[in-house]
VODREN-8422 format. One record per residue (C-alpha): residue in three letters; x, y, z. Coordinates in nm, 2 decimals. Layout:
<pafis>
residu_xx_yy_zz
ALA_X_Y_Z
...
</pafis>
This chain:
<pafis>
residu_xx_yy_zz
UNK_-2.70_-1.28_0.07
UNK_-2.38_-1.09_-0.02
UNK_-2.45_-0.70_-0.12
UNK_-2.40_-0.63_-0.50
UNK_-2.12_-0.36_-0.38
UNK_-1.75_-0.49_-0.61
UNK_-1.71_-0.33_-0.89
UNK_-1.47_-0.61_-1.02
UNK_-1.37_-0.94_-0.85
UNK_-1.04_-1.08_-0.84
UNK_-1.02_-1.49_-0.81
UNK_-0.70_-1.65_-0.78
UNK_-0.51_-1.54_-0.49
UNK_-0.15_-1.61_-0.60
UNK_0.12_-1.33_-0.57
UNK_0.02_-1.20_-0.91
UNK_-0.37_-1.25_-0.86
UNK_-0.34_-1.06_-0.49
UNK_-0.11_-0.78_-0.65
UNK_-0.39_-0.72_-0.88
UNK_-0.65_-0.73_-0.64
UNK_-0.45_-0.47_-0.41
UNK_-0.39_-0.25_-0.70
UNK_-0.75_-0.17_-0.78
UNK_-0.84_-0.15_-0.43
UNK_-0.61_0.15_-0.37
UNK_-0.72_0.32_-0.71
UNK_-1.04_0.33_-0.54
UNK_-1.24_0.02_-0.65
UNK_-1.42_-0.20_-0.40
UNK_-1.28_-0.56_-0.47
UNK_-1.45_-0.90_-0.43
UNK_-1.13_-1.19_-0.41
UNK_-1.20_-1.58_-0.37
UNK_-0.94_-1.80_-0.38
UNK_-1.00_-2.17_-0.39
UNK_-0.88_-2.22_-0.05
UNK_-1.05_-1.92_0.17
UNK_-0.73_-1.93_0.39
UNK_-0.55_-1.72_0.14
UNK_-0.91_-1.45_0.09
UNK_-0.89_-1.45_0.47
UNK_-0.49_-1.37_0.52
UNK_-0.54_-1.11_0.22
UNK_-0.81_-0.89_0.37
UNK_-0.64_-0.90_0.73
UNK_-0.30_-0.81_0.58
UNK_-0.40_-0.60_0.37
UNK_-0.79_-0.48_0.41
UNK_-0.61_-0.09_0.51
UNK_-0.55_-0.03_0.19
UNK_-0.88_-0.02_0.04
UNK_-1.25_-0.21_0.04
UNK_-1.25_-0.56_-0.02
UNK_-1.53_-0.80_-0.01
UNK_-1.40_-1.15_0.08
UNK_-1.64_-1.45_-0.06
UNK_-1.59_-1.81_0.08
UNK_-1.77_-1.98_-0.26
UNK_-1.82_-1.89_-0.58
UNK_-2.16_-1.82_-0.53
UNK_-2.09_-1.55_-0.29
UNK_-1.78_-1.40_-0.53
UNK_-2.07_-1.36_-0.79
UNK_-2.32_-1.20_-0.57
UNK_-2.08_-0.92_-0.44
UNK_-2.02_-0.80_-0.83
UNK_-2.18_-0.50_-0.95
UNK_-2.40_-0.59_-1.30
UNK_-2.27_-0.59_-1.60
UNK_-2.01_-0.85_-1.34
UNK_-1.67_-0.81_-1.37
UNK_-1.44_-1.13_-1.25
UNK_-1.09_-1.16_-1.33
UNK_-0.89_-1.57_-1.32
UNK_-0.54_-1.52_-1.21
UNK_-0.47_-1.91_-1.20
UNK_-0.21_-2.12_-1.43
UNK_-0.29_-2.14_-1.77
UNK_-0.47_-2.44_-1.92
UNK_-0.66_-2.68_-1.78
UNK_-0.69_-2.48_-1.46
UNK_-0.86_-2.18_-1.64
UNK_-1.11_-2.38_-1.80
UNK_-1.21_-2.56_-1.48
UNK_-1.25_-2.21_-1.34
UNK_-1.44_-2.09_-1.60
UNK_-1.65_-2.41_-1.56
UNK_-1.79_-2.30_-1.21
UNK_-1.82_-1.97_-1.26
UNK_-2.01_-1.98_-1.63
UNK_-2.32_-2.06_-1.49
UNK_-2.38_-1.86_-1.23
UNK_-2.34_-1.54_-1.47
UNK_-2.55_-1.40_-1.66
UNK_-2.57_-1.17_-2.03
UNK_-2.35_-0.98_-2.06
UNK_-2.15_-1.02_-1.80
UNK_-1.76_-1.04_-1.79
UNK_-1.50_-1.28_-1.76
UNK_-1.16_-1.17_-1.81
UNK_-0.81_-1.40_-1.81
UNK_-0.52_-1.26_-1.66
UNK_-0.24_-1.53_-1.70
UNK_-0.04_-1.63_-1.98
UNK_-0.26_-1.80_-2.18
UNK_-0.24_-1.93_-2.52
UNK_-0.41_-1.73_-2.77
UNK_-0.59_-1.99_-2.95
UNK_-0.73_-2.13_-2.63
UNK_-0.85_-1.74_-2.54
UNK_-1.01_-1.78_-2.90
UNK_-1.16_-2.08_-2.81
UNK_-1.28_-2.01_-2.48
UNK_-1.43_-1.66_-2.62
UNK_-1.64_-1.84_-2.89
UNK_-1.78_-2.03_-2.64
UNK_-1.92_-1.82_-2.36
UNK_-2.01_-1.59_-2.63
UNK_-2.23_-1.88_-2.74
UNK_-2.35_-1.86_-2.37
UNK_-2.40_-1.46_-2.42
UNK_-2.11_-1.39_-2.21
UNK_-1.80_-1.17_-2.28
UNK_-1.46_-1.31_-2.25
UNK_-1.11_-1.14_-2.23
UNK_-0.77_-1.25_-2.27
UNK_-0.54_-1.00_-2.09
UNK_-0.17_-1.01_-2.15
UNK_-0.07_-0.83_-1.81
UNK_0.31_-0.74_-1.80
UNK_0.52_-0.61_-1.57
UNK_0.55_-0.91_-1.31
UNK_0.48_-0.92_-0.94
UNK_0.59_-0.51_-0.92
UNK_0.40_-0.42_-1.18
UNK_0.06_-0.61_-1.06
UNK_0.06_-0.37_-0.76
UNK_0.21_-0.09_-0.92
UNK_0.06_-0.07_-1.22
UNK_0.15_-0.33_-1.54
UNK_0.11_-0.28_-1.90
UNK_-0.21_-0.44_-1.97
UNK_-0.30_-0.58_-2.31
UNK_-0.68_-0.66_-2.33
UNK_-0.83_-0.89_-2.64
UNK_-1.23_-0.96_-2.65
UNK_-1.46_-0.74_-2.80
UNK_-1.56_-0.37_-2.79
UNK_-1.83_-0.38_-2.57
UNK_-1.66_-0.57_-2.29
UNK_-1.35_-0.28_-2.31
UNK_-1.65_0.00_-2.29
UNK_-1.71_-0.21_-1.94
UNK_-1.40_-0.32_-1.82
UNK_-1.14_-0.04_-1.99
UNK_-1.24_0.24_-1.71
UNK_-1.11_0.05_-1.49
UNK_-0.77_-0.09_-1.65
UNK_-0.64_0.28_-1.73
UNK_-0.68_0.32_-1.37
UNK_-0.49_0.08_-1.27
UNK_-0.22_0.06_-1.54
UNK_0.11_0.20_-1.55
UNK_0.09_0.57_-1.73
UNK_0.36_0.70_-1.94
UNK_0.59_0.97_-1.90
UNK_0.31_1.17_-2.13
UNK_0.05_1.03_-1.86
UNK_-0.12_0.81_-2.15
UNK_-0.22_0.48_-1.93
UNK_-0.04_0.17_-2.07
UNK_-0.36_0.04_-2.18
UNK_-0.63_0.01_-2.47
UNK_-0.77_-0.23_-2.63
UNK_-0.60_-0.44_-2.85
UNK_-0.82_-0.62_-3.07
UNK_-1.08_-0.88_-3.08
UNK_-1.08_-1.28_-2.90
UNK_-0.71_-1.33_-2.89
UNK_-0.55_-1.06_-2.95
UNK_-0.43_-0.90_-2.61
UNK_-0.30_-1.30_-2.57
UNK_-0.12_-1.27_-2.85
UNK_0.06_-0.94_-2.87
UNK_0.15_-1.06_-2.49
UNK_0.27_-1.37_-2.64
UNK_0.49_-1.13_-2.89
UNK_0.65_-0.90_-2.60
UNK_0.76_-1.20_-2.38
UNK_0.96_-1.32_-2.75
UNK_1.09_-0.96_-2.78
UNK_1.20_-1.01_-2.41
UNK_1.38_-1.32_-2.46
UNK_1.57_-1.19_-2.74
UNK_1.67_-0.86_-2.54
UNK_1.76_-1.02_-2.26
UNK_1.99_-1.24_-2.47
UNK_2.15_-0.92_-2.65
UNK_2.21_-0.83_-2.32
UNK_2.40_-1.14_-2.18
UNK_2.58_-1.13_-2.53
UNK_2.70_-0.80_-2.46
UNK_2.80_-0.88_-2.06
UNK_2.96_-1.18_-2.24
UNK_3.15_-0.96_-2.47
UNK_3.28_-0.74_-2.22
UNK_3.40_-0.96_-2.01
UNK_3.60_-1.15_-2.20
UNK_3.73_-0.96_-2.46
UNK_3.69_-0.64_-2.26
UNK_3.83_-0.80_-2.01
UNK_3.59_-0.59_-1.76
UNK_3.50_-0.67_-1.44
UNK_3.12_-0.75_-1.34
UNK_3.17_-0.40_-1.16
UNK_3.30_-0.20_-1.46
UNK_3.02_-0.36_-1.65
UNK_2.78_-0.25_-1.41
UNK_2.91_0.12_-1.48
UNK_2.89_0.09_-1.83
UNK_2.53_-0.03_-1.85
UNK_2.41_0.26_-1.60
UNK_2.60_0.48_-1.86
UNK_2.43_0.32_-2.17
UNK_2.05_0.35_-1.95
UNK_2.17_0.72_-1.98
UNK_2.08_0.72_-2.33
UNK_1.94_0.56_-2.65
UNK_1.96_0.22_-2.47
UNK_1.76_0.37_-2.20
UNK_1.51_0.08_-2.08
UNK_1.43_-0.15_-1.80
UNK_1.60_-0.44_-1.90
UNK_1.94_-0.22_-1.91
UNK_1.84_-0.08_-1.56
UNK_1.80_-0.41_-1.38
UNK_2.09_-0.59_-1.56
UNK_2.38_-0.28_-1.42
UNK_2.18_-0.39_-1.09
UNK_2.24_-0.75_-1.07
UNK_2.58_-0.71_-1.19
UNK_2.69_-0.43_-0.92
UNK_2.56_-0.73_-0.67
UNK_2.79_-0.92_-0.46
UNK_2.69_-1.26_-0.32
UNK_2.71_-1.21_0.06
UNK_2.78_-1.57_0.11
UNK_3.11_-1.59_-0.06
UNK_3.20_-1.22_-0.14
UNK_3.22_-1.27_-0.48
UNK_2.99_-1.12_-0.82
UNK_2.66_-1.23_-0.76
UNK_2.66_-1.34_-1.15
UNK_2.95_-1.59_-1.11
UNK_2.81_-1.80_-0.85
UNK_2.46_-1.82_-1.02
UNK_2.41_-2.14_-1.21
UNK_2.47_-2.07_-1.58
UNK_2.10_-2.21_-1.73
UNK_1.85_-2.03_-1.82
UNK_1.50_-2.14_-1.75
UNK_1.18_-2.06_-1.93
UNK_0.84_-2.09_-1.90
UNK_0.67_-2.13_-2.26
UNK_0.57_-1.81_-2.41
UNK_0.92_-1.73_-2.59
UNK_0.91_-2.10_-2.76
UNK_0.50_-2.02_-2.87
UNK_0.63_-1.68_-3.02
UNK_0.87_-1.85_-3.26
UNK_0.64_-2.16_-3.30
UNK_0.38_-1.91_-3.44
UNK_0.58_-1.74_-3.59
UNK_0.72_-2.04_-3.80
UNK_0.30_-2.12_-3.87
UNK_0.26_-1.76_-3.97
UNK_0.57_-1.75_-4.19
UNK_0.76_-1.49_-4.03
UNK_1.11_-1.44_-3.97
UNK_1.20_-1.40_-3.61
UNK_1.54_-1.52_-3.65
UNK_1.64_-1.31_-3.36
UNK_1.40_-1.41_-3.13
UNK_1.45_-1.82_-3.19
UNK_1.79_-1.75_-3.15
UNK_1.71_-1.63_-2.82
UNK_1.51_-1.90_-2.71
UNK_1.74_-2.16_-2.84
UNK_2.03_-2.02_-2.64
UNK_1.85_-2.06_-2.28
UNK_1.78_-2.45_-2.43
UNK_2.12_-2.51_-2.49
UNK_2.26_-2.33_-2.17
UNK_2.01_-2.61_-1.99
UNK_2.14_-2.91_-2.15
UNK_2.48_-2.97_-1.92
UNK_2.57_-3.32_-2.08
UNK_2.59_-3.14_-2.40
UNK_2.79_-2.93_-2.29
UNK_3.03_-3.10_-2.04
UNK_3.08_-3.38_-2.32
UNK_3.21_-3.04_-2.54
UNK_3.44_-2.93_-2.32
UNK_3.70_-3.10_-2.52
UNK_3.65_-2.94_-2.84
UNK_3.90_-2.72_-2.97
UNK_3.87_-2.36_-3.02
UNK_4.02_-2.02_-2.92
UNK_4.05_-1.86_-2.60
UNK_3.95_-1.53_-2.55
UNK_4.23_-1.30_-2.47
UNK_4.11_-0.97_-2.33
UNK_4.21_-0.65_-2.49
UNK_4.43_-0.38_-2.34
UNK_4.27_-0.08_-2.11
UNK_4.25_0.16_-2.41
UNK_4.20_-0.10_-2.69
UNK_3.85_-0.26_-2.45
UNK_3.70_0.09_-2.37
UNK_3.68_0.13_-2.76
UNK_3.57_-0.22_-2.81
UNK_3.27_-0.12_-2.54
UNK_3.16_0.14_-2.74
UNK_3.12_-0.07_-3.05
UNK_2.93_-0.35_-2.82
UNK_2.73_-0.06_-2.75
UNK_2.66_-0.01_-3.09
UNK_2.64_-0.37_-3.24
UNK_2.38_-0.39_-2.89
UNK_2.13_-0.12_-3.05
UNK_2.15_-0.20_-3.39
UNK_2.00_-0.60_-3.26
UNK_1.77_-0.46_-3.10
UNK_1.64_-0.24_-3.29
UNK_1.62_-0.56_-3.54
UNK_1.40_-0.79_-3.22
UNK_1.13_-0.55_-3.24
UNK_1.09_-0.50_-3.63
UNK_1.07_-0.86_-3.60
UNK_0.82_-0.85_-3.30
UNK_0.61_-0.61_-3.47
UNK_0.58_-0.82_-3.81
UNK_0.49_-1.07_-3.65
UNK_0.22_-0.85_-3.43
UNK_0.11_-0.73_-3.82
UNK_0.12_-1.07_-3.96
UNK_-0.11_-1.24_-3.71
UNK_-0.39_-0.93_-3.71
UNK_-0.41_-1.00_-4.09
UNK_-0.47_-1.34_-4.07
UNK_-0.68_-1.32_-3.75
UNK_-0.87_-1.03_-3.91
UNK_-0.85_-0.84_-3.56
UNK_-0.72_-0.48_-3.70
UNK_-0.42_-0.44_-3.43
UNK_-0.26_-0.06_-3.41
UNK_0.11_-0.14_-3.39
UNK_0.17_0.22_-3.29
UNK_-0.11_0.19_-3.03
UNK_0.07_-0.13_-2.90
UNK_0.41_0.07_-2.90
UNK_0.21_0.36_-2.68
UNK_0.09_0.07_-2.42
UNK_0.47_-0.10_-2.39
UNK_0.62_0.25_-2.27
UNK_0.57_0.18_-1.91
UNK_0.47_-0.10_-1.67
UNK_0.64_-0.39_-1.87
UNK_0.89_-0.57_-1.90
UNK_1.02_-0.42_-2.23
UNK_0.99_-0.07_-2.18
UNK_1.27_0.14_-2.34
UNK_1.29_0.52_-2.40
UNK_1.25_0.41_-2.83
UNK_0.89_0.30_-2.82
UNK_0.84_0.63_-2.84
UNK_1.03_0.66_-3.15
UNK_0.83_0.35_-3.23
UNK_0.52_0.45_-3.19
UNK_0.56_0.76_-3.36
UNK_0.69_0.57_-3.67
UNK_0.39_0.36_-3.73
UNK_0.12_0.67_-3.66
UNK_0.29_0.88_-3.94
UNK_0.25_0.54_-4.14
UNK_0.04_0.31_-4.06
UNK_0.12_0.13_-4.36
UNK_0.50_0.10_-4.24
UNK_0.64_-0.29_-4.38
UNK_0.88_-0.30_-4.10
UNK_1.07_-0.06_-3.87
UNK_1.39_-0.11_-4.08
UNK_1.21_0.12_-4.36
UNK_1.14_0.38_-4.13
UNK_1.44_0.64_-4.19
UNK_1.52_0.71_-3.89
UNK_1.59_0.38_-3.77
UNK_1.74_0.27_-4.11
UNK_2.02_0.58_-4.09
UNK_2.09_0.47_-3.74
UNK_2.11_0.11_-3.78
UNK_2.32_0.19_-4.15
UNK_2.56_0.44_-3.88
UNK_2.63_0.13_-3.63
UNK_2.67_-0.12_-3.87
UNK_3.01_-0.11_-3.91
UNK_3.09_-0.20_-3.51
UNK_2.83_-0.43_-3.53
UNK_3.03_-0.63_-3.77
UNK_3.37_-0.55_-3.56
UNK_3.23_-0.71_-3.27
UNK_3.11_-1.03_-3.45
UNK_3.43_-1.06_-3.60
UNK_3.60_-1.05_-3.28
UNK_3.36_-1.29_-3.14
UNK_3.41_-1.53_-3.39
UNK_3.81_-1.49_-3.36
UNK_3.80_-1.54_-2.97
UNK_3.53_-1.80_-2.99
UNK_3.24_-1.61_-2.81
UNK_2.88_-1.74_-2.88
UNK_2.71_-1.48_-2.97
UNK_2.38_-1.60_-3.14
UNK_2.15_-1.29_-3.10
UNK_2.37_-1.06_-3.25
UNK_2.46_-1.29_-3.51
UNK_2.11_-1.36_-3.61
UNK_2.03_-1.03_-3.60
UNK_2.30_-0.89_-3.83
UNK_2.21_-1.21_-4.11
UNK_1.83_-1.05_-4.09
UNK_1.98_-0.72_-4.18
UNK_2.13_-0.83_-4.47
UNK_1.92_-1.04_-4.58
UNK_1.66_-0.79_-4.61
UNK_1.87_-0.57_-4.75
UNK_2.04_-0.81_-5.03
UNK_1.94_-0.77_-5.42
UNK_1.94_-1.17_-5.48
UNK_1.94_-1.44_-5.20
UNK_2.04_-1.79_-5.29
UNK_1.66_-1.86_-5.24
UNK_1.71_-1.92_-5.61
UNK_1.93_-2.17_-5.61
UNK_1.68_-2.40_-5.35
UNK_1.41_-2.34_-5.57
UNK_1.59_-2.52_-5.84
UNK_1.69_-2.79_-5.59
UNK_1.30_-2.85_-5.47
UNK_1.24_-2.84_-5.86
UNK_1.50_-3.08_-5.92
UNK_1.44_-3.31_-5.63
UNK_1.03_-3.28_-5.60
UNK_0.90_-3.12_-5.92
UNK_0.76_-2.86_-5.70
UNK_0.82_-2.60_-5.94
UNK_0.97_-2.19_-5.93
UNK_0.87_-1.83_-6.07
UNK_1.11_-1.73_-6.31
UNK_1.25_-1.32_-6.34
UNK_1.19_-1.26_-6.71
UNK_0.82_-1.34_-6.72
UNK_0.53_-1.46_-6.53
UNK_0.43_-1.81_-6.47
UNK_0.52_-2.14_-6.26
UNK_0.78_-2.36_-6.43
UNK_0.90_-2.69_-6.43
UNK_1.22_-2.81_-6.56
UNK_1.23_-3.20_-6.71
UNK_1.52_-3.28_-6.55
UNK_1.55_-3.67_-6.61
UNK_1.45_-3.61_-6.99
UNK_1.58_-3.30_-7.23
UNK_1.59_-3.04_-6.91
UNK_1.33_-2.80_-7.14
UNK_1.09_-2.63_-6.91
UNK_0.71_-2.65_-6.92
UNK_0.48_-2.42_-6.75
UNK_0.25_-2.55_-6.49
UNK_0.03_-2.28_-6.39
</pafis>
């Protein structure tokens, strides 16, 4: 019989799942890892067994008996069907009170599901959002744990270990908020990644061809934006992939990469929420509708036709100044994808009743993941001097710098527009701006139409009350409520 020596067991032996596994084995942790085919636990422990104690298990009867009680296992296997079959095999060889935590990218509503259950079964279950990729895994990730507080009093220890810390220290980990939760706010920071990654492109687009700036000079530019407010990851990698020639042909790496963006779900379930919650993450669908229409080529090639202006790139002087305001149009968006982010991070703990700390979710982004960026800290300061805060935008410091950039980030939409540059993101994010802050919206004018067209009635100003107006008869109004 296997020795009840690992303090948490790892199955799922994938790059991600062996990353992990590695990671707590050098913070000290003895490991138990089972992978469906034991080739894979076997190459594992030889390649890597230096760096720390592991206990290999051949079935999942022996993975269970090497775990310490209360047992801790973590799935790192494809979301879905796979999960569940896991959790199948493993469910009934547990006992109270033991542990099961998921570590892909799951759905929230089936973590939901899937924690009702075993809880049913009087077992503990734990959606984890783990961010920070490959790197991160081995590293240390930003980890976003869901389930309840009991299983965090077990399993937390061991995360903040294991986690990327901050430039305070602070691991990039707590715990989230009940069943879904650490699913979800995952769910939210892979939509907040599409739509920076698409502000990004926008503003490579931009400089390139009304700049007129080579994939080089862009480079430059980005290290010298990661120098300061735009300081982040995302800006970090991107000056890297664009100082990267292709060794094949000598030319930019970008220009002899395919131009469609993939994508692997989690952007499309943030806005998909979203649209079931009611929230506007304009900036975010935009996002995710840009890498589907990059991926449709017929559509495309049968536009090529179209007419439309060609960008003509701006003298040496004229473009540097044009950067600046790309720079400025660049912050301004994305300061707008994560007050839509966080709504939507709001909106869902309301109606899930799960009592998410936005601020506290701001603190565990700063390091590890894929959206880290010297302003969470700005962030996260924001939402603990009020927890009560609407939206970023009416925090004052963001609102004065956002009201300061706004005037370049309506010069470069106007540019793109006259040189006939998509730029979706930006534009998406500017309309949210406005809308928010406009006195009246023509919302007024569609509530009359669905009056007109479906009797489904409107509020009126001057007093309170749902009306209907007769429009087939004398057009007088009647009140309905």
């Amino acid at each position: 019989m296997t020795s009840s020596t690992a303090q948490i067991g790892v199955t799922g032996l994938a790059v991600m799942g062996s990353n992990l596994a590695r990671n707590f084995a050098r913070n000290g942790f003895t490991v138990a890892v089972h992978n469906r085919t034991t080739a894979k636990t076997t190459a594992l422990v030889e390649e890597f067994g230096h760096e720390g104690s592991f206990v290999a298990a051949g079935s999942a009867k022996e993975f269970v008996d090497a775990l310490e009680r209360p047992r801790r296992l973590i799935i790192m296997v494809k979301a879905g069907e796979p999960t569940d079959a896991v959790i199948r095999e493993f469910a009934p060889l547990l006992e109270p009170g033991d542990v099961i935590i998921d570590g892909g990218n799951a759905h929230f509503e089936d973590t939901r599901r899937r924690e009702k259950e075993l809880r049913e079964q009087g077992l503990h279950f734990v959606g984890v959002g783990i961010s920070g990729g490959e790197e991160g895994a081995l590293l240390g990730p930003s980890i976003m744990p869901g389930g309840s507080e009991e299983s965090y009093a077990s399993l937390g220890p061991l995360l903040e270990k294991i986690s990327a810390k901050a430039a305070d220290g602070t691991p990039c980990t707590s715990h989230v908020g009940p069943d879904g939760a650490g699913h979800f706010v995952k769910m939210v920071h892979n939509g907040i990644e599409y739509a920076d990654m698409q502000l990004i492109a926008e503003a490579y687009h931009l400089l390139r061809e009304v700049a007129g700036y080579s994939p080089a000079k862009i480079a430059e530019t980005f290290r010298s934006w990661n120098k300061g407010r735009l300081d982040s990851y995302l800006i970090e990698i991107t000056a890297e992939v664009l100082a990267h020639t292709d060794a094949a042909t000598g030319r930019p790496f970008v220009d002899v990469v395919a131009d469609a963006a993939e994508q692997k779900g989690t952007g499309r379930w943030t806005v998909q929420i979203a649209l079931d919650l009611g929230v506007p993450v304009s900036g975010i669908a935009e996002a995710v509708f840009a890498r589907a229409v990059s991926g449709h080529g017929e559509l495309r090639t049968a536009a090529r036709g179209l007419s439309g202006p060609k960008a003509e790139p701006l003298s040496a002087g004229a473009a540097d100044a044009f950067a600046a305001q790309v720079e400025q149009a660049l912050y301004a968006s994305k300061i707008v994808s994560y007050t839509q982010g966080f709504h939507q991070i709001q909106a869902g703990s309301e109606e899930y009743g799960w009592g998410v700390d936005p601020g506290a979710v701001a603190s565990l982004w700063r390091g590890g993941c894929i959206i880290r960026a010297a302003f969470l800290d700005r962030i996260r300061a924001a939402y603990d001097a009020r927890p009560e805060l609407p939206s970023l935008l009416a925090d004052a410091g963001f609102a004065d710098e956002i009201g300061a950039a706004q005037h370049d980030w309506r010069e470069v939409l106007v540019a793109a527009v006259r040189q006939g540059i998509p730029v979706p993101a930006f534009a998406a994010s500017l309309a949210y701006y406005d809308a928010l802050r406009s006195e009246r919206l023509p919302a007024a004018l569609t509530q009359g139409q669905r009056d007109f067209f479906g009797a489904h009635t409107y509020r009126r100003t001057d007093r309170e009350g749902s009306y209907h107006t007769l429009w087939s008869g004398d057009r007088s109004e009647v009140r309905t409520d």
